[in-house]
C-alpha positions in Angstrom: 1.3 -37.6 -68.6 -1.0 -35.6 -66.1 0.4 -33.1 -63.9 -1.0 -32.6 -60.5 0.4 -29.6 -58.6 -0.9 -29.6 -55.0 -1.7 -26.5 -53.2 -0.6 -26.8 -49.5 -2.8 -23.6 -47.4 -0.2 -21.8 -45.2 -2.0 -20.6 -42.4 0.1 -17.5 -40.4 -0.8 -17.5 -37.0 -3.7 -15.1 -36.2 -2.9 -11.9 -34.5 -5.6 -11.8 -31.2 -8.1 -9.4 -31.4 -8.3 -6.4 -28.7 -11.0 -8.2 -27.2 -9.0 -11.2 -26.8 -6.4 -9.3 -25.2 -8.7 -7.1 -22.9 -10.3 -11.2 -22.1 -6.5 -12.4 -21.1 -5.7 -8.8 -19.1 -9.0 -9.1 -17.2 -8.2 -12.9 -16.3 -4.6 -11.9 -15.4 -5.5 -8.9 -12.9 -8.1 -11.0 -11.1 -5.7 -13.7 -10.6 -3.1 -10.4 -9.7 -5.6 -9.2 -7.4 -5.7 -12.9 -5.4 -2.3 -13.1 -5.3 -1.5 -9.8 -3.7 -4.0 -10.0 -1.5 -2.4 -12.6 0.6 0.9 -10.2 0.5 2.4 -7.3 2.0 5.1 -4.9 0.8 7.8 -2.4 1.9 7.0 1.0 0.2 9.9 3.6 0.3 8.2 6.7 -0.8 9.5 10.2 -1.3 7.4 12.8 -2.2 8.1 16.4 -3.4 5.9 19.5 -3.0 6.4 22.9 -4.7 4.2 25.9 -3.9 4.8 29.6 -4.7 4.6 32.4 -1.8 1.4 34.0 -1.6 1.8 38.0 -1.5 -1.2 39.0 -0.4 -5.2 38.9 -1.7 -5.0 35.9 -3.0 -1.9 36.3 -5.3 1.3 34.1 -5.7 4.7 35.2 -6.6 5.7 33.6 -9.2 9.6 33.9 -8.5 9.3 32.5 -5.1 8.5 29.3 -4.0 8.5 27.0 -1.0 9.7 23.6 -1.3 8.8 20.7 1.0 10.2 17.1 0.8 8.7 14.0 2.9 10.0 10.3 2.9 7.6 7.4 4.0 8.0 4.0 4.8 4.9 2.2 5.2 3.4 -1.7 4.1 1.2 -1.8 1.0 -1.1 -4.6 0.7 -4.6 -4.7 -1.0 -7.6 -5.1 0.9 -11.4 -5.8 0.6 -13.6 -4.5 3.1 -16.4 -6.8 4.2 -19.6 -6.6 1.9 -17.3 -4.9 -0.9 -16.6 -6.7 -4.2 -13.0 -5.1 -5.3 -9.9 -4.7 -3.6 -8.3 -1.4 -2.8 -4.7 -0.8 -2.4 -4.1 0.4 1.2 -1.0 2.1 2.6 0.0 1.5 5.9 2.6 4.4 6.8 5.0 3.5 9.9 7.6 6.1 9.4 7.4 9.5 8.6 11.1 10.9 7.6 12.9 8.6 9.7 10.2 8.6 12.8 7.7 6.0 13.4 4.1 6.5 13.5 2.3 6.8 16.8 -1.3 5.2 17.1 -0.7 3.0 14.6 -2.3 -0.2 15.9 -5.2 1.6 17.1 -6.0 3.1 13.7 -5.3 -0.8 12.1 -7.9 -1.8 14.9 -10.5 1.0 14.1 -10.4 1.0 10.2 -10.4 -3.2 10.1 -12.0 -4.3 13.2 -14.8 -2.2 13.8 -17.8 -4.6 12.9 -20.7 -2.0 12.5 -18.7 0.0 10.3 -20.1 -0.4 6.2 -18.7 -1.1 3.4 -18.5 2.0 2.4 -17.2 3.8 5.2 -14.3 1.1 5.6 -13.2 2.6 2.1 -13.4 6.0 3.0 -11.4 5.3 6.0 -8.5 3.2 3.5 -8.2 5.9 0.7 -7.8 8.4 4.0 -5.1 6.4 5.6 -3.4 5.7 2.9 -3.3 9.9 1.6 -2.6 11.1 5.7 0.6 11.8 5.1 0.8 13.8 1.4 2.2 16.7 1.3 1.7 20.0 -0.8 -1.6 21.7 -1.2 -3.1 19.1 -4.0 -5.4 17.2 -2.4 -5.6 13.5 -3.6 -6.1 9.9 -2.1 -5.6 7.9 -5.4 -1.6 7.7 -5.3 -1.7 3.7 -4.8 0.3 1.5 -7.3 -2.6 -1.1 -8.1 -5.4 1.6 -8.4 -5.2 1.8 -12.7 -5.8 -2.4 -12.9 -9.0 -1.5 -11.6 -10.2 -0.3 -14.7 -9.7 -3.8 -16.5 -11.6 -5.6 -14.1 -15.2 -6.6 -15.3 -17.2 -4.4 -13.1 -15.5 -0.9 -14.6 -14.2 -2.2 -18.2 -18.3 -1.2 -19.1 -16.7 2.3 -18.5 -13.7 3.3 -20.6 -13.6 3.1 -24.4 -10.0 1.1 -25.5 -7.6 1.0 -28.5 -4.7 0.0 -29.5 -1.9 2.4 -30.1 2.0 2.7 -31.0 4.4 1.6 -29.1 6.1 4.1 -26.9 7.1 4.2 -23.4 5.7 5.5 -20.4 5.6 9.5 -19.2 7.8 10.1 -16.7 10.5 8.1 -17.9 9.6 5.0 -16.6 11.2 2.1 -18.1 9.0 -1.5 -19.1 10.2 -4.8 -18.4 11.9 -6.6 -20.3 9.2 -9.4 -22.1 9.6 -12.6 -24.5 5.8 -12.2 -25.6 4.0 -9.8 -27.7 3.6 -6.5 -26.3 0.4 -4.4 -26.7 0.1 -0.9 -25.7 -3.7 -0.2 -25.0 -5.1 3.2 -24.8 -8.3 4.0 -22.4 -10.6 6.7 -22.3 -13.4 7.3 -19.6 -16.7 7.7 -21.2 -19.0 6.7 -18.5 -21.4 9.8 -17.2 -20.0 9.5 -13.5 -16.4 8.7 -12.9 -14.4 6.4 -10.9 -12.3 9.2 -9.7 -14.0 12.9 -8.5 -12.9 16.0 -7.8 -14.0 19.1 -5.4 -17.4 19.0 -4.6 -17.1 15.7 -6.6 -17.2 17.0 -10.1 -16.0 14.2 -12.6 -12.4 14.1 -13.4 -11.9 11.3 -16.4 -9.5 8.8 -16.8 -7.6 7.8 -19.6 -4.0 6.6 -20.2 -2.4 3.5 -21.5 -1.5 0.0 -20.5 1.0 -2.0 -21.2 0.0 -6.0 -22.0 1.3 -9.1 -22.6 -1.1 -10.5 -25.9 -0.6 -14.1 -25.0 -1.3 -14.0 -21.4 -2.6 -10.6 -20.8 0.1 -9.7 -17.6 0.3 -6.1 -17.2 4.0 -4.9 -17.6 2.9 -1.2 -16.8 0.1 1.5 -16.4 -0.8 4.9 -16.8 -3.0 7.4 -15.5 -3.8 10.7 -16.5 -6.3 13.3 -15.4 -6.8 17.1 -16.5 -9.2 19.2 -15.6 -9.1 23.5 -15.3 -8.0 22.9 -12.1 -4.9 19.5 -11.9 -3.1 18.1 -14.3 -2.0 14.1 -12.7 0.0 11.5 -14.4 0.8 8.3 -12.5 3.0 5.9 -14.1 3.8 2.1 -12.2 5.8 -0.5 -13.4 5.9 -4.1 -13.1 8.7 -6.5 -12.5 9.1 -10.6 -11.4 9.1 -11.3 -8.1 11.3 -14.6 -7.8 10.4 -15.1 -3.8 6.7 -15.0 -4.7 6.5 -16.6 -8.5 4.8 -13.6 -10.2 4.9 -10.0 -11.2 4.6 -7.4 -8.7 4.4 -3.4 -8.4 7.9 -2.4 -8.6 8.0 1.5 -9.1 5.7 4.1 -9.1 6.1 7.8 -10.4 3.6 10.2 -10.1 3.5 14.4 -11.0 0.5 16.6 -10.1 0.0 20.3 -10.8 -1.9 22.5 -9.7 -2.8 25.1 -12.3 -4.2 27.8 -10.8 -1.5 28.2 -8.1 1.1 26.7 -10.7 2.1 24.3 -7.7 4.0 21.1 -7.6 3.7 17.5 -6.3 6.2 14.9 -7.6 6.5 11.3 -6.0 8.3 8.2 -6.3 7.7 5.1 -4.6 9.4 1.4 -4.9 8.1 -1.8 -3.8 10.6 -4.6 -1.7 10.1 -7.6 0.6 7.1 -8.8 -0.7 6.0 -11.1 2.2 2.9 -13.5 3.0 0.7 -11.0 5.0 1.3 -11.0 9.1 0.5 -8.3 11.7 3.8 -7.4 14.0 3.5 -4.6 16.4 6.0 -2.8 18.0 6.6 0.0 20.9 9.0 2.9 19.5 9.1 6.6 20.3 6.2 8.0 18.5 5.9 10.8 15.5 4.0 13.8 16.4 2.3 15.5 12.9 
């Protein structure tokens, strides 16, 4: 009597490589990027400014401080200015701690409208709009939700250095949506010789921090961005939730904490996201804020 024995090959499904994952998230934050482009949101924001009391030739007291706290409500929608090839998160402010904006259709007007202004200069004119209102004596223009998902899009990815790390949650204690798939947290580093994001007299200030990814389909269930240099210290962590009206994930929360070393000043912020709408203009008369 022969015995056969038969050797059946039990394949275990294969783990993606980075690459494959960094492929899906890329994919994912274009499609993101389309999506929320056609869409407008409600951003409640409160920031949160500490500064010590200067005493005289240049010195700060260390035991005394001023404290300064601002709410804004404003629409955040993405836009692309003609002849540029990303989007940029643009914050529309309408109410300043309870008063509503004046001018606020003629700046819309100016900043969108104008057709001789460049590319460039429409951009300039979004990251200034959307900072005009920060408080506390850290100067910054990069405090939008979406800005971080630029970094997995094709054009910058050439720039950071990625990895895969442990899992562990976000600084600042924000929390990660719940998620049936696989869950990768991806670390990146800024390597390229001049950086997305500048400094003063536009020194280079790189980027690194972590996302949070989806392995099968590459959504992005949070971000995080740091920077340090002798001067700040910035960490900006946004989360990501479903949005049932719309069919997708949105930006849900955003908190954000910057210090300024030298002066050993404060700036602390936290923003949600609501009423995520198809895009339409609607303007209003109301008794104006004066800044």
């Amino acid at each position: 009597m022969v015995a056969c024995v038969v050797m059946i090959a039990m394949t275990a499904a294969q783990e993606p490589s980075l690459q494959d994952v960094l492929a899906r998230a890329t994919d994912y934050v274009s499609q993101l990027n389309n999506q929320l482009s056609g869409t407008v949101a409600e951003e409640q924001y409160e920031q949160r400014a500490t500064t010590p009391v200067a005493s005289g030739f240049g010195q700060f007291r260390n035991d005394s401080v001023t404290s300064f706290r601002r709410t804004l409500k404003s629409d955040y929608l993405l836009a692309r200015p003609d002849g540029a090839n990303q989007y940029f998160g643009f914050r529309d402010v309408f109410e300043v701690d309870g008063h509503p904006v004046r001018d606020r259709d003629e700046r819309l007007a100016r900043l969108f409208l104008n057709p001789s202004a460049t590319a460039d200069r429409q951009i300039y004119g979004i990251l200034s709009e959307s900072a005009r209102y920060n408080i506390g004596n850290i100067e910054r223009n990069f405090n939008t939700p979406t800005l971080a998902l630029l970094f997995l899009q094709d054009a910058y990815k050439p720039r950071f250095a990625f990895e895969r790390v442990s899992r562990r949650s976000p600084r600042l204690g924000l929390d990660v949506a719940d998620s049936t798939n696989d869950v990768w947290v991806i670390e990146y580093k800024e390597d390229w010789p001049t950086t997305v994001i500048r400094g003063r007299d536009r020194k280079n200030l790189p980027a690194h921090g972590r996302f949070w990814i989806e392995t099968t389909t590459g959504r992005v269930l949070a971000s995080e961005l740091t920077l340090k240099s002798a001067e700040i210290d910035v960490t900006i962590s946004v989360g990501y939730d479903a949005d049932q009206k719309l069919g997708h994930f949105v930006p849900a929360e955003m908190r954000e904490r910057y210090e300024n070393r030298g002066e050993q000043s404060y700036v602390e912020g936290t923003a949600t996201y609501t009423d995520f709408r198809r895009f339409q203009v609607q303007v209003e008369e109301s008794e104006p804020f004066r800044d």
